[in-house]
C-alpha positions as CSV (number, residue, x, y, z in Angstrom):
1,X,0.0,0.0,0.0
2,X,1.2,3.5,-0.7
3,X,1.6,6.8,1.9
4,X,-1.5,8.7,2.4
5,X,-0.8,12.5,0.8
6,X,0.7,14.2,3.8
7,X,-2.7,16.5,4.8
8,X,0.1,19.5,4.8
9,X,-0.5,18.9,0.9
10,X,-4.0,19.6,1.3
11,X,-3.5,22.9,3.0
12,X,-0.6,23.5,0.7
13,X,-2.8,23.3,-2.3
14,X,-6.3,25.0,-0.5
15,X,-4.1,28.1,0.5
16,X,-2.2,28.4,-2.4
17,X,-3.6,27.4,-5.6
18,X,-4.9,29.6,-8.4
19,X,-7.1,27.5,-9.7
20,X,-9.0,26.6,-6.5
21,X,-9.2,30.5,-5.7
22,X,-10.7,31.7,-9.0
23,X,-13.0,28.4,-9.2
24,X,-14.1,29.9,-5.7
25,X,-14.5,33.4,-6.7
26,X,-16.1,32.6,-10.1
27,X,-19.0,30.5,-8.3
28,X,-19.7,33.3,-5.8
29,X,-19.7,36.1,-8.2
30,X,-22.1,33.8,-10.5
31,X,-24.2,33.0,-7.5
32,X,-24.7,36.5,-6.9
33,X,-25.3,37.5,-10.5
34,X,-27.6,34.2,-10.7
35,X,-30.3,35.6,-8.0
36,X,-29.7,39.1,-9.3
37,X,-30.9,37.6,-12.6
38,X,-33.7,36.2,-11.4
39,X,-36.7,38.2,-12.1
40,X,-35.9,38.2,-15.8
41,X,-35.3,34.4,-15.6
42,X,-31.6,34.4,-16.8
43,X,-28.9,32.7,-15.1
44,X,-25.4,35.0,-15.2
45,X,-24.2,31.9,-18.2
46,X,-27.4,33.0,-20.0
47,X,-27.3,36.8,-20.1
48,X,-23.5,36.5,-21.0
49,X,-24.6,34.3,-23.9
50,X,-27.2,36.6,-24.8
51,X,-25.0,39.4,-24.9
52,X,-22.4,37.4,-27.2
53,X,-25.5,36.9,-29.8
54,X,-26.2,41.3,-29.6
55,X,-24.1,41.7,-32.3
56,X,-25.0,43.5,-36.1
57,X,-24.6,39.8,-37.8
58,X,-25.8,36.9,-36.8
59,X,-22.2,35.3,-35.2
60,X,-21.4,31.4,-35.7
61,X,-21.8,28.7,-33.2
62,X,-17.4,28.3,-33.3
63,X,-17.3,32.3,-33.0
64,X,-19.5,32.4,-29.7
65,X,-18.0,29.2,-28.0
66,X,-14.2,30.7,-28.6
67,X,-16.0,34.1,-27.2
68,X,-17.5,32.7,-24.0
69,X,-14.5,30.2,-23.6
70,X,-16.6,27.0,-24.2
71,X,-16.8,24.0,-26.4
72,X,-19.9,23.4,-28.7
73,X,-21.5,21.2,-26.9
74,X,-22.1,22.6,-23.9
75,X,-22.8,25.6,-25.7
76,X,-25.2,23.5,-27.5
77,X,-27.1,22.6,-24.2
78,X,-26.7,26.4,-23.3
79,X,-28.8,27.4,-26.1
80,X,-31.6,24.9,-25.6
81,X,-33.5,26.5,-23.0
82,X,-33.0,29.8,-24.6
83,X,-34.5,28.2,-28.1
84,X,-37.2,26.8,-25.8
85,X,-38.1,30.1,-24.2
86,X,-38.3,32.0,-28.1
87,X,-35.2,34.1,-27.1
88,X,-32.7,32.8,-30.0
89,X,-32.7,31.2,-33.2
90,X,-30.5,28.8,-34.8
91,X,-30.2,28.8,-38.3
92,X,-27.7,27.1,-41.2
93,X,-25.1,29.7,-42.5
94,X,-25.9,30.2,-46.2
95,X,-22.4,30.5,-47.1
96,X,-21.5,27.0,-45.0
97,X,-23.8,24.4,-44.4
98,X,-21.5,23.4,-41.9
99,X,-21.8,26.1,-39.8
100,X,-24.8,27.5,-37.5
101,X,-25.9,31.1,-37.3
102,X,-26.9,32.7,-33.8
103,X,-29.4,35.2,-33.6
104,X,-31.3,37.3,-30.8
105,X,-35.0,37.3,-31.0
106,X,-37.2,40.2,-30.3
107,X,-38.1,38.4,-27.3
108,X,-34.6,38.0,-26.3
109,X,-33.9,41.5,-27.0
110,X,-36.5,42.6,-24.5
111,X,-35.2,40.4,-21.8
112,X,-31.6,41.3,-22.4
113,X,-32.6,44.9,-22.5
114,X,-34.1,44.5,-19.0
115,X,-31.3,42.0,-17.8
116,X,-28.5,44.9,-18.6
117,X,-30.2,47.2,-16.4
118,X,-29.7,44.5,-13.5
119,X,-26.5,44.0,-14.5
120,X,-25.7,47.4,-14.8
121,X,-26.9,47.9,-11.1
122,X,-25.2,44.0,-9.6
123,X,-21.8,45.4,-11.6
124,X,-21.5,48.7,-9.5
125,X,-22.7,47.0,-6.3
126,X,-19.8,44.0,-6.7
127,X,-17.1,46.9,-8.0
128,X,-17.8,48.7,-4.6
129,X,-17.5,45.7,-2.6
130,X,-13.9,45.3,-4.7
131,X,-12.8,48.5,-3.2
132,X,-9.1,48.6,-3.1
133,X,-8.8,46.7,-6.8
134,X,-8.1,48.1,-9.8
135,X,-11.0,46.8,-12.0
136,X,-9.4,47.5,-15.2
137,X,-5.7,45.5,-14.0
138,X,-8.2,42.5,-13.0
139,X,-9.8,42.8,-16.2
140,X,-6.7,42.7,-17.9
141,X,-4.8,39.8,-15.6
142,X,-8.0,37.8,-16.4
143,X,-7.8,38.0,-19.9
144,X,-4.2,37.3,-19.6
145,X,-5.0,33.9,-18.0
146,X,-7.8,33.2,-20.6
147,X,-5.1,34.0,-23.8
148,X,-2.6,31.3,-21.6
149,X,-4.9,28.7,-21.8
């Protein structure tokens, strides 16, 4: 039989890793933008995918999954409930029949135009609790890590 990890391993890795830390912060952030969401029945994943398809042209299916950081088939799923709820469309790309077109409905317009207001408001309230960051150097760490990987 082999050693147990030492449990100073454990509290090496809880108090220093990066990952564990942003996984942490990402799911409390999300939580809070989740409830905040709420009364226009978005979850944070949703209104950032909603904001990906407010664009002049309809976008591709690739385009938005390298946008939002997510493989097509979870951002298959992710578009399911939206489709269900009239908020997007899916259509073939005239140009590749390979490829899918995203696009916004009126209906998902509305509730996006709604949701930014409540985003707009959750933002300023989370920035203020971030007192003592500089927003725009977190902004631009984050993306940093998101180019890296």
């Amino acid at each position: 039989m082999s050693r147990p990890l030492p449990f100073e391993t454990t509290l090496e890795v809880r108090d220093a890793c990066v990952c564990l830390h942003l996984q942490r912060a990402a799911r409390a952030i999300g939580r809070r933008f989740d409830e905040a969401f709420r009364p226009v029945g978005l979850s944070n994943g949703q209104f950032s995918l909603l904001m990906a398809l407010n664009v002049p042209w309809p976008p591709s299916m690739g385009a938005v999954a390298r946008l939002l950081a997510m493989d097509r088939t979870t951002l298959t799923a992710a578009l399911k409930p939206l489709g269900a709820r009239g908020l997007v469309t899916v259509s073939d790309d005239p140009t590749d029949r390979r490829s899918r077109l995203l696009s916004l409905t009126d209906a998902g317009q509305d509730v996006l135009v709604a949701a930014v207001v409540i985003w707009r408001e959750t933002h300023e309230a989370l920035l203020y609790d971030l007192m003592g960051f500089d927003p725009d150097r977190l902004r631009t760490e984050l993306r940093s890590l998101t180019r890296a990987g």
